[in-house]
N, C-alpha and C positions, 0 to 999 in steps of 0.2 A: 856788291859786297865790299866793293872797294870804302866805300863810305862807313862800315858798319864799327860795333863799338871795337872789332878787335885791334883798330890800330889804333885804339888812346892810349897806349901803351907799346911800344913794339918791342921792347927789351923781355915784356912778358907773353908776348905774343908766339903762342905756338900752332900750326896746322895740323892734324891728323888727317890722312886720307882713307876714306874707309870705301873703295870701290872697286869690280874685277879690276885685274893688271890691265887687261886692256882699253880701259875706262880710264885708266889712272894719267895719262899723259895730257888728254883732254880736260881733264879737273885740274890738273895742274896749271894748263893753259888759262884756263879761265879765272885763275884767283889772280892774274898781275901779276905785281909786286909784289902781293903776301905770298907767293909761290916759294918766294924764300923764305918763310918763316917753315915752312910745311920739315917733320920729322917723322923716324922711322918709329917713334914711340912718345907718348905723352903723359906728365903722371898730373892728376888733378884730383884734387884732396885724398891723397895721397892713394892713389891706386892710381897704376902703374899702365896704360892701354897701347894697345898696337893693334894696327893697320887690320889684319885678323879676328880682332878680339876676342882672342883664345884664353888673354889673359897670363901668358907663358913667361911672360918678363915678371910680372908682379908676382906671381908664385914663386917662383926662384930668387926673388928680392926677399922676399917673406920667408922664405924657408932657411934660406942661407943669414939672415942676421938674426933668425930665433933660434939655431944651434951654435950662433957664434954668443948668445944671451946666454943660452941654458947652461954651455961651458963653465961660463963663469958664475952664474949662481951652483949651480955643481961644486965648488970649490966653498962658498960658503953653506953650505948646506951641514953641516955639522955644527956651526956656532949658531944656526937658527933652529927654533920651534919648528912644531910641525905646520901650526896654525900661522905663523908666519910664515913658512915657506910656501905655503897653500895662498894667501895672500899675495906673493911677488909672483908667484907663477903666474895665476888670474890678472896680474896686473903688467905683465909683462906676454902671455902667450895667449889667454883667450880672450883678451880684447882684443887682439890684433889677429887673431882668427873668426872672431864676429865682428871685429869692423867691417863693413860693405858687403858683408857676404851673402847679401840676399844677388850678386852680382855672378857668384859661384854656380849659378843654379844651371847653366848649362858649360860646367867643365865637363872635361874629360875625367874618364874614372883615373885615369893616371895624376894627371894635379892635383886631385883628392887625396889622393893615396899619399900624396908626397907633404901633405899637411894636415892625415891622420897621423904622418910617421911624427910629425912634432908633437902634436897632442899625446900620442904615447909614450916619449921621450919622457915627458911632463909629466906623467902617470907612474912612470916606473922611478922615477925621481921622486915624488910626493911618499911614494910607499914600500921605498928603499927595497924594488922587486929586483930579480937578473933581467936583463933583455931578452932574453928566452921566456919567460912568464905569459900566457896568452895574457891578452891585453882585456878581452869583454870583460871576464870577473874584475880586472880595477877598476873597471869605468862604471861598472855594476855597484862595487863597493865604493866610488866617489862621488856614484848620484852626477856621473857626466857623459853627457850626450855626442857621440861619435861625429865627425864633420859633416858625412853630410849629412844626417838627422838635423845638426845645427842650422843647416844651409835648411831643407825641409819647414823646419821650425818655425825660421824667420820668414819665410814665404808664406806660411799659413799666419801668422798673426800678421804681417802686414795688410793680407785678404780681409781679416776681420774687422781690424781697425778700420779701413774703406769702406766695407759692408757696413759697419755701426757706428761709422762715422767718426771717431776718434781721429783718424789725419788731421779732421779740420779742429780738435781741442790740440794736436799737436802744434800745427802749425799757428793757430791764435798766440798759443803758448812764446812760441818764437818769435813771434809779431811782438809779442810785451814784451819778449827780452829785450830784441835789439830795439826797441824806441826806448826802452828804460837802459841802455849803457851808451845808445844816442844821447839822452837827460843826465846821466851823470857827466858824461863829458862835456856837452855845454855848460852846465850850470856852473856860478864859480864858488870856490871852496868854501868851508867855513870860516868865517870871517872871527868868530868869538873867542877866547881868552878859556873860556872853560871847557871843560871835558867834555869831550863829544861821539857819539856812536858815526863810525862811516858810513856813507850812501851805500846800499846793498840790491844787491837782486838775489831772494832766496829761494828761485824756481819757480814763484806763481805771479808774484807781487814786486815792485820798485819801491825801496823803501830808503827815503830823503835823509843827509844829515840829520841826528837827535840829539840834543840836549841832554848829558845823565839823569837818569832818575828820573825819567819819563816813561809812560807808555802812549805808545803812535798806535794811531786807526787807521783803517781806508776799508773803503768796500770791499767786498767779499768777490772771488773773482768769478768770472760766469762761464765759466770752463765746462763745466760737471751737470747735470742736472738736477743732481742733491743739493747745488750749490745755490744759495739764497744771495742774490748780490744786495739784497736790502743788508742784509746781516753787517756787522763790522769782523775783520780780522784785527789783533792787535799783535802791535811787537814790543817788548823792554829792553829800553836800552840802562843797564846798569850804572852805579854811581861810579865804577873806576872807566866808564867810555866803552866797554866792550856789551857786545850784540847778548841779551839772552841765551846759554846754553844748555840744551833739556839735559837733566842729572843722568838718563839711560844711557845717550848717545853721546854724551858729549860734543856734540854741534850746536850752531846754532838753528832756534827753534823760534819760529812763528807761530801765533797759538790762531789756526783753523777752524777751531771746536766749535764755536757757533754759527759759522755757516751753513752746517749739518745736524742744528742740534734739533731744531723743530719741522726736519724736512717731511715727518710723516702727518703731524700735526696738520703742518699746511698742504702737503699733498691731499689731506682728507678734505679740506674746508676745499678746496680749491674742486676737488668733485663733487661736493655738493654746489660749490655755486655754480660747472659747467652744467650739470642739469636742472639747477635752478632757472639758468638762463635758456635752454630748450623747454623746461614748461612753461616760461613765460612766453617767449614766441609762439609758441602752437595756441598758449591762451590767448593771445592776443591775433592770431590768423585764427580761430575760431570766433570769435566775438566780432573781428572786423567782418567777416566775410557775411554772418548774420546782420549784421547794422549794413549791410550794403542788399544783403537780399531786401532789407525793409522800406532800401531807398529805392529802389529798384520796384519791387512790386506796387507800392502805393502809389498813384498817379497824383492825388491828393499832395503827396509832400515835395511836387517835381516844383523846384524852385533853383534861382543862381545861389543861393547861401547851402543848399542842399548837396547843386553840384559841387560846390567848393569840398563839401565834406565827401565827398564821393573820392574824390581825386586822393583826398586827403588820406583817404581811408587805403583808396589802393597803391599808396604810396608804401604804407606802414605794412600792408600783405605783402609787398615784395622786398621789403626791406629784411620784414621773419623767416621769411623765404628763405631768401639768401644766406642771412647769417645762420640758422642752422644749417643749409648745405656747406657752408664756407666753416664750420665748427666740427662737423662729421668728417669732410671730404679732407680736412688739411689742418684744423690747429688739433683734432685730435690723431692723425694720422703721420708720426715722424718718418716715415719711409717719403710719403711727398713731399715732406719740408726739405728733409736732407738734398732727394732730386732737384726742388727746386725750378720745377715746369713753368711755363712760361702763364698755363692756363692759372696756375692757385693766382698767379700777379693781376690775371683778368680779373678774375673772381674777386680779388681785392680793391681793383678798382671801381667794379660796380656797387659792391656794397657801399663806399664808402659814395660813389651817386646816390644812390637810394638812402643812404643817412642825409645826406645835405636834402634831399629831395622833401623830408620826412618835415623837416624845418622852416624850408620855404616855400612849401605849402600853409603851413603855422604863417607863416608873416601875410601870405595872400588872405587868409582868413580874417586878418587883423587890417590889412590895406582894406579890404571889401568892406568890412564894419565901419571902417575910420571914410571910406569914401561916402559910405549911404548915408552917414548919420551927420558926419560934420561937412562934409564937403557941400554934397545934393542932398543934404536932408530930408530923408527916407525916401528918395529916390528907387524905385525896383529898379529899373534895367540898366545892367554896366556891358563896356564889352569885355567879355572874360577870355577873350585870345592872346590881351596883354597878361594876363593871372597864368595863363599856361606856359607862357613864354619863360615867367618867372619862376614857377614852381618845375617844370618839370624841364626848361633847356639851361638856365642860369647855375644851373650846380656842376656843370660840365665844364663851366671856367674852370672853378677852383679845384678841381677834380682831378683833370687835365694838368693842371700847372705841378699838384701834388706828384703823378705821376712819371711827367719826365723829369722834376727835380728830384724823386726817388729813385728813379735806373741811373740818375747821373752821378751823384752826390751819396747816396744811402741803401743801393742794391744790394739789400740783405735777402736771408733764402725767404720766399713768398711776403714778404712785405711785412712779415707778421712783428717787429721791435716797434716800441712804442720810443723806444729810446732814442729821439730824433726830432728837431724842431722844426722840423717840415710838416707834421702834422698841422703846424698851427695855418697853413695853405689853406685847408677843410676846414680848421675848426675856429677861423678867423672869422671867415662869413657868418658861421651859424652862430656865434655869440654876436655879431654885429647883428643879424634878422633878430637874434631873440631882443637886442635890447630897444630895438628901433619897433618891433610890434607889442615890446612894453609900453612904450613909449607912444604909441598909436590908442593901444586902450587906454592909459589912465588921460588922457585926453577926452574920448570918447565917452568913458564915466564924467568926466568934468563936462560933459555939453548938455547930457541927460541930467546930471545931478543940477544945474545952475538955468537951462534956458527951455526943460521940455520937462519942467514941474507944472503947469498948470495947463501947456496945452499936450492933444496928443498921447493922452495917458496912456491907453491901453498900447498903442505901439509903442510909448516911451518903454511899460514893463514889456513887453514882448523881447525890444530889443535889449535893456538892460540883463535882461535873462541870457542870453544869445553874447553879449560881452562879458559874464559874471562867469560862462564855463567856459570861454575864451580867457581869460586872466588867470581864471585858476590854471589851466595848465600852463600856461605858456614857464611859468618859474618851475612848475614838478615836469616839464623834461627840456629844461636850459639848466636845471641846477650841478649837474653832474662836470659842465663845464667851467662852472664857476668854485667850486670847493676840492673839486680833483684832486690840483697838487696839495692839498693840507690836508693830506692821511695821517691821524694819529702815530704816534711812535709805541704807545701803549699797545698791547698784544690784543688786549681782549676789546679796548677800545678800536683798536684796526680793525677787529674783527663782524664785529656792529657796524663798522664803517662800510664795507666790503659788502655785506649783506643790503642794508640799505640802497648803498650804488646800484646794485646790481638789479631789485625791485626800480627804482626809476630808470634806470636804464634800458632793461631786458624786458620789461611790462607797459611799455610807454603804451602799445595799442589797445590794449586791456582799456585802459585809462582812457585814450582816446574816444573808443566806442562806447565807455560806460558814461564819458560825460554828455560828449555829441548826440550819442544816438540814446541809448537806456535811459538817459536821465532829460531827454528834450522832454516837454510838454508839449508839442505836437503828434511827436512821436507814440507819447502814449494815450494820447487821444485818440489816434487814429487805429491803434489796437484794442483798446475798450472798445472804440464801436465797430471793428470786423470781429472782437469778439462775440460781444451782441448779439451780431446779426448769425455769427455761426449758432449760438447760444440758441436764438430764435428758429432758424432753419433745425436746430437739431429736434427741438420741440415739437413742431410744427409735424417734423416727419413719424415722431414718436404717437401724437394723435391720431395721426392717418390710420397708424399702425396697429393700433388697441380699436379703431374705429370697424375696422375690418374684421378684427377677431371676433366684433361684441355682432355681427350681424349673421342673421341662422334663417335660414329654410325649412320649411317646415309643411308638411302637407295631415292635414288635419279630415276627419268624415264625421259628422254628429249622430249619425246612426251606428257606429260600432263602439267598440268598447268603452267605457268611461275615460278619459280625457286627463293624465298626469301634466304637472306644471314642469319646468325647467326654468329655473332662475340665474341668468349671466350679469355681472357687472364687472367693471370697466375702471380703475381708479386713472382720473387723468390729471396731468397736471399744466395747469396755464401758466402763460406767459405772467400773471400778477400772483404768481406763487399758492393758490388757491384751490381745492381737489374738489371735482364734481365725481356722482356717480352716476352712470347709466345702466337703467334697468330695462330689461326684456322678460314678459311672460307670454310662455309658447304652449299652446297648444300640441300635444302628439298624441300618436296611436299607439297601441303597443304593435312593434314590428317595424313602423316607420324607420326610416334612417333621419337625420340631420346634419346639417352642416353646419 
């Protein structure tokens, strides 16, 4: 202790001992030197503490210079209003009976009593009562809360605040004051010759020397969750140098209004694109998980371009996966944000593997083409244990780097602000893969388009097909990271913006499976002919079927009765879409049965 901050100062250095008496000689021993600073009472911002902390000093401080105040406004109270005297009271006895008094909450009913007897004092003063007057009807008739309802009071909204999180908009709050009266202090004065408004801090915002007869912006602050920090706030600073003053309050007045002005607007757009983005994902972990049964069942399409797309595919299901679990379990759910678990930070770092992962698989799809085609020139077999190294362990660099530079640098509650150049860790690589397996296909078009025109045709189109849906997407899901930052500022143009992102973004598997798998020409070869073949086997079983009904048993005698016909047929239909009919003439008796 001896080393700790309290002796950078020792003039302001005070000790409080707060331990049984017979504890108290041993703590003593053990502070040293600062054993001399130790007192039998300490007051720190401005409440008064002892040894005890009953609190007994500072009540009695309090009591005895708020009757030695009320004296002497007592004395003026004839040349003041009512509405003024009500004013110096409030501003002389119940701030200083709610200052700190969430610290009241375990007095005695005696030091209570002795600073309801102020507040009454002030009551019967207010409403020129005798001192004999019960006291609840004035406190009734002044709409004022007894001491310790106030102590009550304050104890319950500080719960609330903590519960709903408000501490931390207060303490933010705090945070911008003192770095903005840190800024005004360093900065140096105004340097100019003409009129000018002062640097101010008007409770939300730090607002810079102005020039007359300006109006100053800055973002809107992110205090609130009405609050739009895209929005601007603005301030006037008048032509004679002084701050804007609203005509109601005569203060000065920062105009907020647009902050708040379209927060329902965008609340509504904003739920439809969160569920925009869970039906993308489920569409796109439906469609991939079908394009994998299809690689999966067919034996036919087991091939290394195949597996690539396999991988590729179960990259983008765990990727949907994730992000709606990680959109359900935490960015819609502000109770986990506020806690702040350690698990939503997990959950944020895997998704953001599974995004890089989603990528550099895209670039191994693009390496694999670019190696068959120009390198070994349609070459089948590569070793694909370097492909896996790259797509699925390589995103764990940047992943990794992202992550402890976020707990060290940017440990905000579950990782969820965008507002942070550490993303660019993650989003660095995956514009680098997208532009290097741009840059691999139009290559690849150039080897096909210039040196495999006349030989090699049929696998020239094969592969040029195989790089033509490899090109297309690689820009529809790298584009999101290229146009990002230049969001229109127009409402309705933002708003078409936002919509669009969010289709390439949240649909990328959609897309994936619909070009790779839906839209191969192998792929759909291979299910025209398992259709075919069910097409045929269904037929096949339907002939059997009709075959069996059209055949009768029949027991006939030429000697008994004359002999009725029964005529059965059969409409069938062949495989060359053509109807035959078969006929049976049967012989019976009358009384005979048949089958």
């Amino acid at each position: 202790m001896a080393g700790s901050f309290l002796q950078l100062n020792e003039d302001k250095t005070e000790i409080l001992i707060c331990a049984p008496d017979k504890l108290v000689p041993k703590v003593r021993d053990s502070l040293g030197q600062l054993s001399s600073h130790t007192k039998p009472s300490i007051r720190n911002i401005g409440v008064t503490f002892d040894p005890a902390l009953t609190l007994d000093s500072h009540v009695s401080s309090l009591v005895r210079s708020s009757f030695f105040h009320l004296r002497n406004i007592a004395k003026l109270s004839p040349i003041l209003s009512r509405s003024e005297l009500e004013t110096v009271l409030h501003t002389f006895f119940s701030s200083r009976l709610d200052y700190c008094n969430s610290l009241f909450t375990c007095l005695s009913r005696t030091s209570l009593n002795r600073l309801q007897v102020v507040q009454s004092a002030c009551a019967r003063l207010l409403t020129k009562s005798s001192k004999h007057t019960h006291i609840t009807p004035l406190l009734l008739q002044l709409h004022w809360l007894p001491v310790n309802f106030r102590v009550h009071f304050k104890i319950l909204v500080l719960v609330y605040r903590a519960l709903h999180g408000q501490e931390i908009v207060r303490k933010k709050i705090l945070d911008n004051q003192y770095k903005c009266f840190e800024k005004m202090n360093r900065d140096p004065p105004y340097n100019k010759s003409s009129p000018y408004c002062n640097r101010n801090w008007d409770g939300w915002l730090c607002w810079e020397d102005t020039p007359a007869g300006i109006f100053t912006s800055q973002n809107c602050p992110n205090y609130f969750d009405d609050f739009d920090p895209t929005e601007k706030a603005t301030k006037y600073c008048g032509e004679d140098g002084q701050w804007f003053r609203h005509p109601d309050t005569n203060r000065t007045w920062s105009n907020y209004t647009l902050c708040n002005e379209n927060t329902k607007a965008k609340l509504r757009s904003a739920f439809i694109l969160f569920y925009m983005t869970i039906v993308g994902h489920a569409l796109s972990i439906a469609s991939l998980l079908i394009s994998l049964a299809i690689f999966f069942y067919f034996r036919s399409l087991s091939c290394q371009r195949i597996t690539l797309h396999k991988n590729l595919f179960c990259s983008y299901v765990l990727n949907s996966a994730l992000t709606i679990f990680y959109l359900v379990t935490v960015v819609n759910n502000p109770e986990v944000v506020a806690r702040n678990p350690v698990g939503c930070k997990v959950l944020h770092f895997f998704h953001m593997y599974m995004l890089g992962c989603n990528y550099f698989w895209m670039l191994c799809e693009g390496i694999y083409l670019h190696t068959l085609i120009v390198v070994a020139v349609f070459a089948e077999e590569q070793h694909l244990h370097w492909y896996y190294l790259l797509g699925w362990g390589f995103p764990l660099v940047p992943v990794s780097i992202h992550a402890v530079a976020r707990k060290k640098y940017f440990d905000d509650n579950c990782w969820m602000s965008v507002e942070t150049h550490l993303l660019y860790a993650v989003h660095g690589p995956i514009v680098a893969a997208l532009l290097v397996n741009l840059f691999f296909l139009l290559n690849i078009i150039r080897v096909l388009v210039t040196k495999l025109r006349d030989t090699h045709r049929a696998e020239s189109n094969m592969y040029m097909k195989a790089v033509r849906a490899t090109l297309i997407l690689v820009p529809l899901l790298g584009i999101q990271f290229v146009i990002f930052p230049w969001r229109p500022e127009n409402q309705l143009a933002g708003e078409v913006y936002e919509y669009v992102m969010h289709i390439l973004m949240h649909y990328q598997g959609l897309l994936v499976a619909t070009i790779f798998c839906f839209f191969n020409g192998e792929v759909q070869a291979v299910l025209k002919r398992q259709w075919m073949q069910c097409k045929t086997q269904w037929g096949q079983r339907r002939k059997d079927h009709c075959s069996m009904r059209s055949t009768s048993y029949t027991a006939t005698s030429i000697t008994e009765v004359p002999s009725f016909t029964y005529h059965h047929d059969c409409n069938m239909e062949h495989l060359n879409g053509r109807h035959t009919e078969d006929s049976e003439l049967v012989a019976l008796k009358s009384g005979d049965t048949y089958a």
